[in-house]
VOBA-1610 file (N, C-alpha, C; in pm, whole numbers, padded with zeros to 5 digits, always signed):
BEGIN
Unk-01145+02970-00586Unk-01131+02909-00454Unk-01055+02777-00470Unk-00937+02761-00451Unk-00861+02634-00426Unk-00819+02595-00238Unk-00835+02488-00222Unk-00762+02464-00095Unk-00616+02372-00082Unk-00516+02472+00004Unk-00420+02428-00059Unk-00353+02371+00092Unk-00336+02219+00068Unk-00270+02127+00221Unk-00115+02148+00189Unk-00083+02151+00308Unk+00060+02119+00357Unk+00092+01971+00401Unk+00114+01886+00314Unk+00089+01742+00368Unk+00172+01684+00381Unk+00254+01697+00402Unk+00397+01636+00523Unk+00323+01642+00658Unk+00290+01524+00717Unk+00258+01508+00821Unk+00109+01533+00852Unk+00022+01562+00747Unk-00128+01623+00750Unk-00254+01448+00787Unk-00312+01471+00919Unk-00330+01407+00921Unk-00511+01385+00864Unk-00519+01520+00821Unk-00652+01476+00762Unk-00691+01515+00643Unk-00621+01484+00536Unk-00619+01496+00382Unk-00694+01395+00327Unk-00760+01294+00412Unk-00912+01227+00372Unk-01014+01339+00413Unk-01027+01370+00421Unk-01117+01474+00542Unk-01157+01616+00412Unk-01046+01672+00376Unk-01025+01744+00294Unk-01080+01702+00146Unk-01062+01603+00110Unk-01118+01532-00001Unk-01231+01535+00016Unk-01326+01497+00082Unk-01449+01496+00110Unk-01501+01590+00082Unk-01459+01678+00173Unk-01523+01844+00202Unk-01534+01869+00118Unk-01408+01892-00011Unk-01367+01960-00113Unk-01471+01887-00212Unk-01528+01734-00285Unk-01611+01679-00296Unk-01732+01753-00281Unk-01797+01760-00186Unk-01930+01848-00131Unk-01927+01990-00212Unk-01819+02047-00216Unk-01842+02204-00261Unk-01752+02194-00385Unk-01731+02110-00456Unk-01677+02094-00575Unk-01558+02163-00586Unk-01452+02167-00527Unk-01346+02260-00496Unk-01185+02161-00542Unk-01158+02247-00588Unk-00989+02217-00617Unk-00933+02212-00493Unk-00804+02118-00477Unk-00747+02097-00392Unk-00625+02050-00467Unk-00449+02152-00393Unk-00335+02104-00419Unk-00291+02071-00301Unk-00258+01925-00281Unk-00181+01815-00197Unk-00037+01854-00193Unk+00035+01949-00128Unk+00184+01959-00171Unk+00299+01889-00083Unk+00348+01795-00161Unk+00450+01781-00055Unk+00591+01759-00076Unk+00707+01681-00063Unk+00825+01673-00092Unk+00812+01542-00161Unk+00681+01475-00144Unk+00729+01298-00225Unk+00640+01199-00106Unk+00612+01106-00120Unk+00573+00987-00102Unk+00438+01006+00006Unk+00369+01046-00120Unk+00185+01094-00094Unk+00158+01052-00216Unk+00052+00960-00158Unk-00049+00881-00275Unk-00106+00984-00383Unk-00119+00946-00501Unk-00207+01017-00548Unk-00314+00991-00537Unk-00446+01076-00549Unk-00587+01074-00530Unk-00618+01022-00670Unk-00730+00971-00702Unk-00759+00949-00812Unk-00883+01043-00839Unk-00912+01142-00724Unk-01005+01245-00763Unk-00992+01315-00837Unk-01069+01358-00927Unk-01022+01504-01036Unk-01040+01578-00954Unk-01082+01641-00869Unk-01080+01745-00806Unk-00892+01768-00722Unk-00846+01653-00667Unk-00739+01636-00580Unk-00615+01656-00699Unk-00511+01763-00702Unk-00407+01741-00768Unk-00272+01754-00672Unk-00215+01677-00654Unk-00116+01619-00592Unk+00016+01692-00655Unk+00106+01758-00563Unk+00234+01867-00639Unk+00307+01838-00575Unk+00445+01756-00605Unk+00592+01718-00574Unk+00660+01824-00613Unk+00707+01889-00454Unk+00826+02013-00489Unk+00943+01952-00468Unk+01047+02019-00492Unk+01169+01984-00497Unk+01210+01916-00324Unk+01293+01861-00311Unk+01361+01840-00196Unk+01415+01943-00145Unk+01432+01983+00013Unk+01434+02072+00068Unk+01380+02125+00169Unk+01414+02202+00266Unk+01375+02239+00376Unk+01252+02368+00296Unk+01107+02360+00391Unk+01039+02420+00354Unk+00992+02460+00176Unk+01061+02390+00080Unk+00994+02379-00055Unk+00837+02416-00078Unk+00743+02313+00022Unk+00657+02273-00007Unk+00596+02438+00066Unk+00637+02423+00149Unk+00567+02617+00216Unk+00573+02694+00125Unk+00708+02720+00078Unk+00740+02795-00069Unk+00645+02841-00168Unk+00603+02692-00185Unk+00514+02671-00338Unk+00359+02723-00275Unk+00305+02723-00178Unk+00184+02739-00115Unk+00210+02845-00088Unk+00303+02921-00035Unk+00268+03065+00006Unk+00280+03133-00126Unk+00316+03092-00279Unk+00333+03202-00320Unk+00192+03171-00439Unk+00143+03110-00392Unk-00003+03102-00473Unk-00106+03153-00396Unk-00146+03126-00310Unk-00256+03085-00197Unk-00291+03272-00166Unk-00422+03331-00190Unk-00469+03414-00142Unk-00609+03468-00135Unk-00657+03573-00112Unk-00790+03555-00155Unk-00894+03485-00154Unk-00970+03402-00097Unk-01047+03349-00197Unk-01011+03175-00119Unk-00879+03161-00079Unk-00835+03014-00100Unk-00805+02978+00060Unk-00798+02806+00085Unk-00818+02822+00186Unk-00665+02751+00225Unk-00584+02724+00343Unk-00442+02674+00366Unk-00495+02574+00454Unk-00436+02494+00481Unk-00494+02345+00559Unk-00304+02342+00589Unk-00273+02408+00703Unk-00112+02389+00760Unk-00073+02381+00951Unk-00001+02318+00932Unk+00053+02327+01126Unk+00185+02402+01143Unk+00212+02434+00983Unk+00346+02538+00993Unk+00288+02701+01023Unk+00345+02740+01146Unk+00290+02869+01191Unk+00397+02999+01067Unk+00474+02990+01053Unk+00576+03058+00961Unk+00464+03051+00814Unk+00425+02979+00737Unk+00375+02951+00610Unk+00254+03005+00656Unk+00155+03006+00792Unk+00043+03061+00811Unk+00027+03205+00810Unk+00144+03257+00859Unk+00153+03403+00885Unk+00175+03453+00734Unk+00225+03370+00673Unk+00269+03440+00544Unk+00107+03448+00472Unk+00067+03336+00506Unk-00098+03320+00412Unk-00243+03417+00433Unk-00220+03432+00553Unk-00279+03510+00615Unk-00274+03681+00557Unk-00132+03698+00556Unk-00105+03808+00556Unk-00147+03815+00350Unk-00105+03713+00297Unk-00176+03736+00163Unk-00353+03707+00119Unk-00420+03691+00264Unk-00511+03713+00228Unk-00608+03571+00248Unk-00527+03484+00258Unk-00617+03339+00268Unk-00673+03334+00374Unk-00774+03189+00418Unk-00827+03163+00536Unk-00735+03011+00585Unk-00702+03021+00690Unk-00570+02936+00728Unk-00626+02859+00829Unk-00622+02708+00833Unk-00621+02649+00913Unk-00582+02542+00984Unk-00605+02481+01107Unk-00493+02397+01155Unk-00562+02239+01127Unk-00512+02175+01126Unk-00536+02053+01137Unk-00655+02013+01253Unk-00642+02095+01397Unk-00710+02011+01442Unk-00848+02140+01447Unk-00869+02242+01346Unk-00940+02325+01304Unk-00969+02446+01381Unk-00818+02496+01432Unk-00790+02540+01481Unk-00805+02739+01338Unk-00872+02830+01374Unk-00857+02944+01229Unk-00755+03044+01295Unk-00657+03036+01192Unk-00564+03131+01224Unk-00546+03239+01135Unk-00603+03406+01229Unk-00622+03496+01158Unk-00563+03605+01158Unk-00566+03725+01119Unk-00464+03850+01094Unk-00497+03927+01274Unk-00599+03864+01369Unk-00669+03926+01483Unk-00532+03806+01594Unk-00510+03663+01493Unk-00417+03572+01664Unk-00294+03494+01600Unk-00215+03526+01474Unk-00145+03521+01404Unk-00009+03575+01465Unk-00041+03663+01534Unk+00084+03768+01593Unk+00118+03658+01738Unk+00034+03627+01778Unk+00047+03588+01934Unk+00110+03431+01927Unk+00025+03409+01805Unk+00093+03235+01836Unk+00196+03242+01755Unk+00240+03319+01664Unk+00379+03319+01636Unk+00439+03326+01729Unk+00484+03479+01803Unk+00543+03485+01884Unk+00545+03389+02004Unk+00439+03344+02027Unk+00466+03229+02150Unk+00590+03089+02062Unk+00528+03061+01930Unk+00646+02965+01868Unk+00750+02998+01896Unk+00824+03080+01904Unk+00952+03188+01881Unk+01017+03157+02032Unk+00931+03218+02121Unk+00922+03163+02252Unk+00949+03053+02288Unk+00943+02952+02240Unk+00919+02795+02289Unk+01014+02749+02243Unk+01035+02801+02145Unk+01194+02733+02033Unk+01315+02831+02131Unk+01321+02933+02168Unk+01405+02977+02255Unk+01415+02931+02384Unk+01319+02903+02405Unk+01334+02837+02577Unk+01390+02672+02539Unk+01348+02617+02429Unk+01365+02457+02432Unk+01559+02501+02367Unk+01606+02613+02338Unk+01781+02625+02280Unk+01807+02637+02414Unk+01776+02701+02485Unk+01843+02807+02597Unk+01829+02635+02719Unk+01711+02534+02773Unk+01688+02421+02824Unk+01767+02325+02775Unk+01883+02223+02785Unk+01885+02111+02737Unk+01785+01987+02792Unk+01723+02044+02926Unk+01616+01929+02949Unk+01504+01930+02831Unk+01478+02068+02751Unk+01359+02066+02694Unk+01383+02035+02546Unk+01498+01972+02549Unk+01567+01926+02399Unk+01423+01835+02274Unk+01406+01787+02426Unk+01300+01687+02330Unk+01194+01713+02286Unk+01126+01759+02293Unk+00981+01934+02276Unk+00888+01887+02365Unk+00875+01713+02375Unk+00755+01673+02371Unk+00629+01595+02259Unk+00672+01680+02135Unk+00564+01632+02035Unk+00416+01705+02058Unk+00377+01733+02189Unk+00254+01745+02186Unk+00155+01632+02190Unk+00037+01672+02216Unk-00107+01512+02227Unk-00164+01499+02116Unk-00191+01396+02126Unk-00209+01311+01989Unk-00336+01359+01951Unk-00328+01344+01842Unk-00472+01395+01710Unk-00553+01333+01775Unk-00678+01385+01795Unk-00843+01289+01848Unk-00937+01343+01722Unk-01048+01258+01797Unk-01128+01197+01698Unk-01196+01362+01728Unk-01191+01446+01819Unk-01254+01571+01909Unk-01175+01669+01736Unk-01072+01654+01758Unk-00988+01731+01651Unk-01022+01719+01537Unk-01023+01617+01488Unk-01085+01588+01387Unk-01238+01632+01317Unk-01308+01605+01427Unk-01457+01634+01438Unk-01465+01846+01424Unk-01386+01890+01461Unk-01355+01996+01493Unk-01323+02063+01342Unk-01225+01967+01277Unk-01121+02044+01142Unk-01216+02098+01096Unk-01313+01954+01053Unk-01416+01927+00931Unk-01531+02063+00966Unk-01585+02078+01069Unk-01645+02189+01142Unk-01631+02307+01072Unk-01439+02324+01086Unk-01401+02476+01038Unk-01384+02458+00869Unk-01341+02392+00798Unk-01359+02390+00675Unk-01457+02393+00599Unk-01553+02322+00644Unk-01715+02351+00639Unk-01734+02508+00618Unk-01745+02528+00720Unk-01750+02678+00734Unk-01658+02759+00659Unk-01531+02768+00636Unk-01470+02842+00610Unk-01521+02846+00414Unk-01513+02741+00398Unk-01562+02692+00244Unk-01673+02739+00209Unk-01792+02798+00280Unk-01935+02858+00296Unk-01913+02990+00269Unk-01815+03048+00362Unk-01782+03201+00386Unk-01712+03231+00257Unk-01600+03134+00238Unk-01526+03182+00091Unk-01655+03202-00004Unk-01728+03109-00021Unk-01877+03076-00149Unk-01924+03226-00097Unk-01984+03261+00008Unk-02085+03389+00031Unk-01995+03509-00021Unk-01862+03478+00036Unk-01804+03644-00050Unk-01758+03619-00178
//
């Protein structure tokens, strides 16, 4: 059982430390560069190359079974999923082989309507991380970290 973050932009990789802490669990931090290292033995921190999607790369081609994905990239989720991991979002949101299909395709959707819009050039960003989200991640990792232990 390893849990493996996507941490370009991850806003709760304290959160993850913890958890991972509690159930004595490995954790790889992956990102392109300029992420602290942990001084946890449990936390190992992996600089991929520079590059578009690198860091997805290196996580999808480990991560299955057994392990858990901590990502907001829907592309790297579908892939994880489909090898078998338990995938989840930041704001602990579980994305599974049952709603994997739908929120892809709605991505797909949204990125076509925001080419086809020049008003919708700007995306938006979306609403900001809460403390609700947060409270929420820790919830599903909890859990998901239980379920990996029971099977």
């Amino acid at each position: 059982m390893t849990i493996y973050v996507d941490a370009d932009a991850c806003p709760v990789k304290a959160e993850v430390e913890r958890v991972s802490q509690r159930h004595n669990c490995p954790v790889k931090i992956v990102s392109n560069g300029g992420i602290r290292p942990s001084a946890n033995p449990l936390i190992e921190t992996v600089i991929v190359a520079s590059g578009p999607d690198e860091a997805d790369k290196w996580i999808a081609e480990r991560a299955g079974p057994g392990d858990v994905v901590i990502t907001a990239d829907i592309p790297l989720a579908a892939v994880c999923v489909k090898g078998g991991a338990i995938v989840l979002t930041h704001a602990g949101e579980e994305l599974s082989a049952a709603n994997i299909g739908n929120i892809l395709a709605t991505r797909d959707l949204m990125a076509d309507l925001r080419a086809a819009n020049p008003l919708m050039q700007g995306g938006g960003g979306g609403r900001a991380f809460s403390k609700a989200d947060r409270s929420r991640f820790l919830d599903a990792l909890e859990r998901a970290l239980r379920r990996v232990a029971r099977d």
